[in-house]
N, C-alpha and C positions, 0 to 999 in steps of 0.2 A: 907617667905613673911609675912609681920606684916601690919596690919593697924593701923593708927593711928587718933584716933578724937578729935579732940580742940574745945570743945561746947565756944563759944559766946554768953553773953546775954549783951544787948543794952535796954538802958533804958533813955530814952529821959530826958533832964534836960532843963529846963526854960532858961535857960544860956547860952543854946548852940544851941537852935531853929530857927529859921527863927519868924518874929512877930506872923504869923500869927498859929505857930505851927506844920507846915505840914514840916518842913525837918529839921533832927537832924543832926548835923555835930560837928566831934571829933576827935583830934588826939592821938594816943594811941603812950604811950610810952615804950611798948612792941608789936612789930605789930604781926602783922598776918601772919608770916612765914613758906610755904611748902617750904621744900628742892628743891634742883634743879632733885635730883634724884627719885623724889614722881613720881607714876603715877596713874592715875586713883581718881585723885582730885573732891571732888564734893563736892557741899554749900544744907544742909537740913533746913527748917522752922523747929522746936521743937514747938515751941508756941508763940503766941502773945498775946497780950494786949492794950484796948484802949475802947478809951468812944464814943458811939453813940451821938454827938452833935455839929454835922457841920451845920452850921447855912442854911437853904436853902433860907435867903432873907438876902442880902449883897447890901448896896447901893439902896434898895428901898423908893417909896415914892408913899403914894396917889394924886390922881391929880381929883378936884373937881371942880362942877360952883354950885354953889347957886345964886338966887337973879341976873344972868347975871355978878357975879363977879367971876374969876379964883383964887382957892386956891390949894397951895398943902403941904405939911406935909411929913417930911422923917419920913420911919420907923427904927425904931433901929435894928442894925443887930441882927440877932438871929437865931434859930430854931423854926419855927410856925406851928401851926394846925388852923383846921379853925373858929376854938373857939377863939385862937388868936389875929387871924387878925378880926375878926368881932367885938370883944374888942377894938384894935386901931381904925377901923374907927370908930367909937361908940365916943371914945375919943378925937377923931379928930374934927366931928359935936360939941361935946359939946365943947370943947375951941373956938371952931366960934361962940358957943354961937345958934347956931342951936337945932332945936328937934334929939334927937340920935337915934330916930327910923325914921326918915326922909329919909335915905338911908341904907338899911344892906346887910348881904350878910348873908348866909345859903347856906347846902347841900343838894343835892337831893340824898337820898342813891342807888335810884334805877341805875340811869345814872351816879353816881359818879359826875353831873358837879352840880357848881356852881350857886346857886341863886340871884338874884338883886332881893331885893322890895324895891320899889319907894313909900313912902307915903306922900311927898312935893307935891311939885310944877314940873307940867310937861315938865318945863324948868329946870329941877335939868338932871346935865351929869355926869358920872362917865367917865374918861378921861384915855385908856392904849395907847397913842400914842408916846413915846419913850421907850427908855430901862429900865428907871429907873420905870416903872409901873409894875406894878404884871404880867403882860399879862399871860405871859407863868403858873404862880401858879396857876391861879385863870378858865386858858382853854380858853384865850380870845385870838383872832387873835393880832396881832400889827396893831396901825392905828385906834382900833374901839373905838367910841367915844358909851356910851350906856344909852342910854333915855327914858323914860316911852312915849306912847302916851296919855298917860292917868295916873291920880294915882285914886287908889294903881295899881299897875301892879307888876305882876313878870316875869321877862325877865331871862331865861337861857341862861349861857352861850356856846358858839357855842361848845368847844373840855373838855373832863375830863381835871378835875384838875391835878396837878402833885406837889404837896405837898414836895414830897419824891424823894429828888431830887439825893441822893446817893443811890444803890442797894444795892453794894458791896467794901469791900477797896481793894486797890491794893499798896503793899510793894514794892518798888525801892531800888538798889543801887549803889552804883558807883562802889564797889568791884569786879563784876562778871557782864558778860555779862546777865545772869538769862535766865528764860524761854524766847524761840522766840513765838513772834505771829506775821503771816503773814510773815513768812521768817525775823525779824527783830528783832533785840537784843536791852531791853531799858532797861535793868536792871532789870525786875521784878521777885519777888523771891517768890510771893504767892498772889493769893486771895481770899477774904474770901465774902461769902454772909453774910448782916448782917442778924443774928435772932435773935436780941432783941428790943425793943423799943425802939424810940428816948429818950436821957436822958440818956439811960444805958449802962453799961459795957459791950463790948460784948470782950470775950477771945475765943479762936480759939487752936485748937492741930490737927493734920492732922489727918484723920482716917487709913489713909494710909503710909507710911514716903515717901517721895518723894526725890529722891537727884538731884539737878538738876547738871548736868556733866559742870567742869570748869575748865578745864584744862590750862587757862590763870593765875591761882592763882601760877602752878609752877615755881619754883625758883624767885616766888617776895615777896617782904618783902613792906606789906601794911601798914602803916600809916594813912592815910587819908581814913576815914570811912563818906559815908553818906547816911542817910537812909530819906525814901521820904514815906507819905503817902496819897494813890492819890485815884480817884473812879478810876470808873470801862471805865472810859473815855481817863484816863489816867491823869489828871487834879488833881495838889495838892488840898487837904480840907484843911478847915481851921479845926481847932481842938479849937477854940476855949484859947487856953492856956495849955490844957491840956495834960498832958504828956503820952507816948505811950511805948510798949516792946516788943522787938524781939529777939526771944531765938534761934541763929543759931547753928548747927553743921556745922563743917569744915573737912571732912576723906578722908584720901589717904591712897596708898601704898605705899611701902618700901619694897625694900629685904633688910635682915638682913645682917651685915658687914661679911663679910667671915673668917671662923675661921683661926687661923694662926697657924702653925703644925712646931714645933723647931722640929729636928731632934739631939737629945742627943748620941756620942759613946762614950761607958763605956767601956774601956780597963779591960780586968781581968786576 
């Protein structure tokens, strides 16, 4: 009985990604062939690679009243902290030509939630009533419109913030049924908790090897490769542009071919 291991490494190219960078898709023109007579097939993680800088504000925008007039201002997608965002709206008041310390926002470390000071006019509203408002970032229900009764005031808001909007990544792929969760097979071949800060590399190798069992891989000859990088929700990230690597092992067995035994008679 012999095994045999075909290590894969996958390395995401700008050219072959999806825009937003979360799913690699390639055709090899050598595929990924276990024999018909392989048993005991199984796909291992070796290592990955990939950058911590999935934007957690896609499609947002401030929504303001000064003065009884309604303004709002998209934010540019990105990755933010709360230093950030208290910069854009900072920068927001001053292109209205506003005081910038008029409305701000700050942390309370102890409660983790978010600060409002109001130093205008106590008809000044900070506005999260559709989708496109921070709501959810910033720990504010949907719908609340939020007002000083007075200035200066500071108004907390009602739920912690949630900044950090990915825990962990989760590797997909169309090759292998992968691990089940919940009785259900979507492809998934690893996740990783991030431990690095947003901005950085974070690289992963298993402490463990794990082979996850794929006995669907026998006697198919794979071409069409795609790999997905999603949280922990299940939901592609964007990646920003940035390219990503996944170092797979591929090991089965094989008996060895049966010897062939000629039977020689030597007359003497």
């Amino acid at each position: 009985m012999i095994q045999i291991h075909s290590p894969k490494i996958f390395v995401s190219t700008r050219d072959k990604t999806t825009p937003d960078g979360s799913t690699y898709r390639l055709y090899l023109s050598e595929p990924i062939e276990v024999p018909r007579e392989a048993f005991n097939a199984s796909v291992s993680v070796m290592n990955a690679t990939f950058w911590f800088n999935f934007p957690n504000i896609i499609g947002k925008a401030w929504h303001v009243r000064l003065d009884g007039v309604y303004y709002t201002t998209a934010i540019p997608d990105g990755l933010y902290g709360l230093g950030e965002l208290a910069a854009s709206l900072s920068r927001f008041l001053t292109n209205l030509q506003a005081d910038p310390e008029r409305i701000t926002i700050s942390g309370d470390d102890a409660t983790q939630k978010i600060l409002f000071t109001f130093n205008g006019d106590p008809d000044d509203e900070l506005l999260f009533v559709d989708e496109s408002s921070l709501y959810r970032i910033l720990g504010v229900d949907l719908g609340t419109i939020i007002s000083p009764a007075a200035t200066p005031e500071i108004i907390s808001a009602a739920n912690t913030a949630q900044f950090n909007s990915v825990n962990s990544v989760t590797f997909k792929t169309n090759i292998i049924r992968g691990i089940p969760k919940n009785g259900l097979f979507d492809g998934t071949i690893v996740q990783i908790p991030l431990t690095v800060f947003p901005g950085s590399q974070q690289t992963y190798e298993p402490p463990i090897k794990f082979e996850i069992p794929s006995p669907e891989l026998i006697g198919r000859k794979v071409h069409d490769v795609e790999l997905r990088i999603c949280d922990e929700n299940g939901e592609v990230v964007n990646t920003l542009g940035e390219t990503f690597s996944v170092s797979l092992n591929i090991s089965y067995y094989i008996y060895p071919p049966p010897r062939t035994v000629r039977n020689i008679n030597v007359d003497v």
